[in-house]
C-alpha positions in Angstrom: -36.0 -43.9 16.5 -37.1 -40.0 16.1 -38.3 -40.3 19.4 -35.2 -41.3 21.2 -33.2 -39.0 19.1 -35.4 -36.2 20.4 -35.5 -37.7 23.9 -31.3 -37.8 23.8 -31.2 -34.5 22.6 -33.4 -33.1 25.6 -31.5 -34.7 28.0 -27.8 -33.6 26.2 -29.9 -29.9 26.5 -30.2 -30.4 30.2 -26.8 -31.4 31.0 -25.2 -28.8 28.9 -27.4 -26.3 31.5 -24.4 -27.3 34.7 -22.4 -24.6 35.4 -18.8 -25.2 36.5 -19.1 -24.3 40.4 -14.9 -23.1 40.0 -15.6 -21.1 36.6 -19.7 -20.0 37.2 -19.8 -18.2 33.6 -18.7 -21.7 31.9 -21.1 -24.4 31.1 -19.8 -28.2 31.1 -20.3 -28.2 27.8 -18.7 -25.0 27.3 -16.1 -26.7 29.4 -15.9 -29.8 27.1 -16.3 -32.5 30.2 -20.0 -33.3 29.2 -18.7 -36.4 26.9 -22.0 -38.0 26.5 -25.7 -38.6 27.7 -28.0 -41.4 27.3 -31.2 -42.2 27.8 -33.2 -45.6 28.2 -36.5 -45.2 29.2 -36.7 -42.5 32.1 -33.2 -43.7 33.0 -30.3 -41.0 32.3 -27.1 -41.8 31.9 -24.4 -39.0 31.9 -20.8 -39.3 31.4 -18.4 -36.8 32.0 -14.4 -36.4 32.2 -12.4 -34.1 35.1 -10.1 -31.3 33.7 -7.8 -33.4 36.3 -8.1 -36.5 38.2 -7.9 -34.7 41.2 -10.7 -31.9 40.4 -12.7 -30.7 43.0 -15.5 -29.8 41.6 -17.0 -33.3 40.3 -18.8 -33.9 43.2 -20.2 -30.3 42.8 -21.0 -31.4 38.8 -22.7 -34.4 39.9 -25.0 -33.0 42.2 -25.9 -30.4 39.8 -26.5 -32.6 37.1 -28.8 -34.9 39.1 -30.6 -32.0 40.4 -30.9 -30.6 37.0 -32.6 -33.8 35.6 -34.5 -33.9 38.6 -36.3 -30.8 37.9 -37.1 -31.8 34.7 -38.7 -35.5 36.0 -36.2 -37.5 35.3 -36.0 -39.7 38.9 -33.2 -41.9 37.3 -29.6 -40.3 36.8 -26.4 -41.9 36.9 -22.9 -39.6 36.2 -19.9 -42.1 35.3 -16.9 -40.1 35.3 -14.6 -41.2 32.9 -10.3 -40.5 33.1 -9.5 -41.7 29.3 -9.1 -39.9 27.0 -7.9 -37.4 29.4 -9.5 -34.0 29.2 -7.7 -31.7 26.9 -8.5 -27.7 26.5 -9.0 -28.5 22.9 -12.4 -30.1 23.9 -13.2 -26.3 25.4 -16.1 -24.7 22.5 -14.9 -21.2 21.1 -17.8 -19.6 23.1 -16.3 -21.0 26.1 -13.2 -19.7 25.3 -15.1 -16.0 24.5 -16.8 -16.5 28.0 -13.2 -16.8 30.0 -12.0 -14.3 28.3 -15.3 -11.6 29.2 -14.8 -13.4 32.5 -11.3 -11.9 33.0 -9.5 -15.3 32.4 -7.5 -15.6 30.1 -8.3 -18.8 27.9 -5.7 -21.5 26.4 -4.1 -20.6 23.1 -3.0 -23.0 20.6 -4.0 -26.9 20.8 -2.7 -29.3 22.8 -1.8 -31.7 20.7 1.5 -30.8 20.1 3.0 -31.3 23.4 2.5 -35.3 23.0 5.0 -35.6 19.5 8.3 -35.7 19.8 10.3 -33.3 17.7 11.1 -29.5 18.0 10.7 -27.8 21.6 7.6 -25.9 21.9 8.0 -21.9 22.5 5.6 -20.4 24.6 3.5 -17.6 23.5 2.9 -14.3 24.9 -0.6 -14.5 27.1 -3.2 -11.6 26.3 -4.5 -9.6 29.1 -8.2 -10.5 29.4 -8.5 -6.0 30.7 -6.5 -4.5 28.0 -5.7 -6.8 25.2 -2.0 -6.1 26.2 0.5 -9.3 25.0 3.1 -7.2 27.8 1.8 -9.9 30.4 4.3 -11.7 32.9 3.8 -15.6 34.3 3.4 -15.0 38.3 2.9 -18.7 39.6 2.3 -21.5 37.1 -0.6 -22.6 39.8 -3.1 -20.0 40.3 -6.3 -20.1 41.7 -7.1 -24.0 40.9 -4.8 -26.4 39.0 -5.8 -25.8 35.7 -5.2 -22.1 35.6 -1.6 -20.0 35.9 -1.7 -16.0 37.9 -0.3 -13.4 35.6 0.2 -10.1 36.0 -0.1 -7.6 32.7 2.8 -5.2 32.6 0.8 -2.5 31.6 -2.3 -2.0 33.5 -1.0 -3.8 36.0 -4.0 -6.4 36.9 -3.4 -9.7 37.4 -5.3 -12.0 36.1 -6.1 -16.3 35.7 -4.7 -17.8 32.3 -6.5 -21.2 31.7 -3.2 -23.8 30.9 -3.2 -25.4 27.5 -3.5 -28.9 28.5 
């Protein structure tokens, strides 16, 4: 059982490699959409979730994780992607988060969550400038460069930038 342990873990280790083709600097891991990765003989099976149903870049993703395996031997790969759960921000790692924010992206702040209860009306919260740490930052467009992201502008040092939505 060591073995396959070992053999799961390798493979996990090579999908979490896949970049994001819309955020380079991000892995899917990072991302949170590598759910799961199996392995039955020299058979791979990965499953991983859209930010969106609509996303783009899956076909990118898929590509790259076949390719990926591929390099390493592995002439079996299957990528299921998978719509439930829906992706949430809250899968996204801390270093992920770190990354966007080196990146010049803004990442999410606060969790998810509690836009699916019922009760008091979430406030939004100031978004930090990714260039000066200012919290003087102004909502452009809620759609910025792909779905997922909003353009701000910071009042102060007057960049705009991408904020990654809280979703």
């Amino acid at each position: 059982m060591a073995a396959q342990t070992d053999q799961s873990q390798k493979a996990w280790d090579i999908a979490a490699t896949v970049v994001d083709p819309e955020i380079p600097v991000l892995t899917i891991a990072d991302l949170g959409i590598l759910r799961d990765v199996q392995v039955a003989d020299d058979a791979v099976r990965v499953t991983i979730t859209p930010t969106y149903s609509g996303c783009p870049a899956m076909d990118a993703i898929r590509d790259d994780l076949k390719t990926a395996f591929a390099m390493e031997g592995y002439a079996s790969v299957d990528v299921d992607l998978v719509l439930a759960p829906a992706w949430t921000t809250d899968w996204m790692t801390e270093a992920g988060k770190t990354k966007l924010q080196e990146y010049g992206i803004a990442p999410p702040t606060g969790r998810s969550d509690a836009a699916r209860h019922a009760g008091p009306i979430r406030l939004t919260m100031a978004v930090k400038c990714p260039q000066c740490s200012s919290l003087n930052t102004k909502e452009l467009t809620r759609f910025g460069s792909t779905s997922c992201k909003a353009l701000y502008v910071c009042q102060d040092c007057k960049e705009p930038f991408d904020y990654f939505k809280v979703l």
